[in-house]
C-alpha positions in Angstrom: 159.6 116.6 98.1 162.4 115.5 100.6 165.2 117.6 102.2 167.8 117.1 99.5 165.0 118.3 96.6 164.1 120.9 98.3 168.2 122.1 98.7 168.9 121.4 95.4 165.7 123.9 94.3 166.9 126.6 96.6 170.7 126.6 97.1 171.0 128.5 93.2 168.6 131.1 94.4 170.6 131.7 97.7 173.8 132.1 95.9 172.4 134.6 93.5 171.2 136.6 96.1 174.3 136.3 98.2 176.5 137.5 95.3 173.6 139.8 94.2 171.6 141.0 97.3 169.6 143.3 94.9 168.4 139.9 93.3 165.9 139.2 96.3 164.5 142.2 96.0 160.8 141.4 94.7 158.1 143.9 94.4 154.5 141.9 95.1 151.4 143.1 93.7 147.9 142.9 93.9 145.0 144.9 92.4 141.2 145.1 92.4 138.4 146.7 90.4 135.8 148.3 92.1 131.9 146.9 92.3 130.3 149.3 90.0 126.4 148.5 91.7 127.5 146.7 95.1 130.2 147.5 97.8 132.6 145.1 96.7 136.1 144.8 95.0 136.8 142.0 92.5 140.5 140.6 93.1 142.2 138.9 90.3 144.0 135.4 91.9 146.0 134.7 89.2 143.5 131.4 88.8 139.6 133.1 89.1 138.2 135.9 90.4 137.5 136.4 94.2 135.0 139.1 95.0 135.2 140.6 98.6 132.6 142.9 100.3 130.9 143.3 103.7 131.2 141.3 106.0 127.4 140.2 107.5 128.2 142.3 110.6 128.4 145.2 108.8 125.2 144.8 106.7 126.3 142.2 103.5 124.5 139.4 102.3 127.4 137.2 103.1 127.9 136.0 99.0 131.4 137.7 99.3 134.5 136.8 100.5 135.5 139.1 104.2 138.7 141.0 103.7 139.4 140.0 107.3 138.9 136.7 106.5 141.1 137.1 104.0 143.7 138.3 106.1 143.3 135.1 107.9 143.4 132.6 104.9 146.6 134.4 104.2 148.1 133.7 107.2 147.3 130.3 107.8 148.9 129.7 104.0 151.7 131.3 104.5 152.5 129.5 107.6 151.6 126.3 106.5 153.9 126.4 103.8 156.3 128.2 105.7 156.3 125.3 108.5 156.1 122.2 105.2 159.4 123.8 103.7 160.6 123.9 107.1 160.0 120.5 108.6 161.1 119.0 104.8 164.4 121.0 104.9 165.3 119.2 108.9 163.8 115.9 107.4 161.7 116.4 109.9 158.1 113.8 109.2 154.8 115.5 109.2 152.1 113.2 108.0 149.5 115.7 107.7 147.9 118.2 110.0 145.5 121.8 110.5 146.6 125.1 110.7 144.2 127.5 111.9 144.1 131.2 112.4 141.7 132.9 114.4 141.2 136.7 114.6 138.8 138.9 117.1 137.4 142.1 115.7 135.1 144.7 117.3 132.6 146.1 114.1 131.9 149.3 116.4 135.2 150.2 115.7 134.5 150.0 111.6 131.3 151.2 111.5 132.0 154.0 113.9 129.6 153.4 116.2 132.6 153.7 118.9 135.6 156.1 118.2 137.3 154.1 120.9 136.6 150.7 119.9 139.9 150.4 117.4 139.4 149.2 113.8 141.0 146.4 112.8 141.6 142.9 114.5 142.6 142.9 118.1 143.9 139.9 118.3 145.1 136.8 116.1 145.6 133.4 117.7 147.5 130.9 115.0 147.5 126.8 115.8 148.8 124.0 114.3 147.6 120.5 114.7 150.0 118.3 113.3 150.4 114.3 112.6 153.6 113.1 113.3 156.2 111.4 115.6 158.5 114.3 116.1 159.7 115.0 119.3 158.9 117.9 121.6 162.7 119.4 120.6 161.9 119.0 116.9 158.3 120.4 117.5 159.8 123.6 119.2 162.2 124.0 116.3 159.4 123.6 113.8 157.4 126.1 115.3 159.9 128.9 115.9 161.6 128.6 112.4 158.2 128.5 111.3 157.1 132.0 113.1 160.4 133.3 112.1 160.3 132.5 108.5 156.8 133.1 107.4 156.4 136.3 105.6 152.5 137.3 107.1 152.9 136.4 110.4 156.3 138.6 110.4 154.4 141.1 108.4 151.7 141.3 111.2 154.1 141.2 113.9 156.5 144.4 112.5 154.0 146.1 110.5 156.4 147.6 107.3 155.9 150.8 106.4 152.3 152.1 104.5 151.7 154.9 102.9 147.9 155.4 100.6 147.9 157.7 97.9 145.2 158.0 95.5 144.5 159.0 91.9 141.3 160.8 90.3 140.1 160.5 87.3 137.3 161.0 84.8 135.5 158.0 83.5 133.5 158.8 80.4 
């Protein structure tokens, strides 16, 4: 896809949603069933099945996928797509390249072994090696649209608002 293709996909949807700001508005959604005989959740990807459980630190087998992992993966998508609409909208040549995300987590916090020890990932360090002959202007461009446009590093960064509620019922 070049610059032009890439205009020419996205310019109706910005005039909807410019005439018809409620138009953008897009509720995402995700759902998993719980393991019935292991600690795991089975996540429907819209292409297979991805079952997630404990991580090895905190006593699984390591067959399933880490939640925190999963976190990661996320990232690294969204900002690698974020950063190939980017650099294909400023025309500007990325032959190919890595993006990595890396993410440092403290199980005492999780398994409550320390109530000080916070739960959670501490700290997320995101890199990019990329092929090309851009310059170090266009580079810094690419990488601050990039940060600024992708919807999980943003999300991280200004946590939205979460609320948990929770149903019971009776299986029979």
């Amino acid at each position: 896809m070049n610059a032009e293709q890439l205009r020419t996909m996205q310019a109706p949807l910005k005039e909807r949603y410019r005439e018809s700001p409620e138009t953008a508005q897009v509720t995402l959604s995700a759902s998993g069933s719980l393991g019935t005989t292991n600690v795991t959740c089975r996540l429907e990807t819209g292409r297979q099945l991805a079952e997630a459980g404990l991580h090895p630190a905190t006593g699984g087998d390591g067959t399933a996928l880490c939640s925190g992992d999963m976190l990661l993966e996320s990232l690294v998508a969204c900002s690698g797509v974020t950063l190939k609409a980017v650099a294909t909208a400023l025309e500007i040549p990325i032959q190919g390249g890595t993006v990595t995300a890396e993410g440092d987590l403290d199980f005492r916090g999780t398994l409550a072994v320390d109530r000080d020890t916070p739960v959670g990932l501490q700290s997320i360090r995101l890199h990019f090696t990329l092929e090309t002959d851009a310059d170090d202007q266009q580079l810094a461009t690419l990488i601050k649209l990039t940060e600024r446009y992708c919807v999980v590093l943003q999300t991280l960064k200004q946590p939205p608002a979460l609320r948990v509620t929770q149903t019971t019922g009776m299986s029979r």
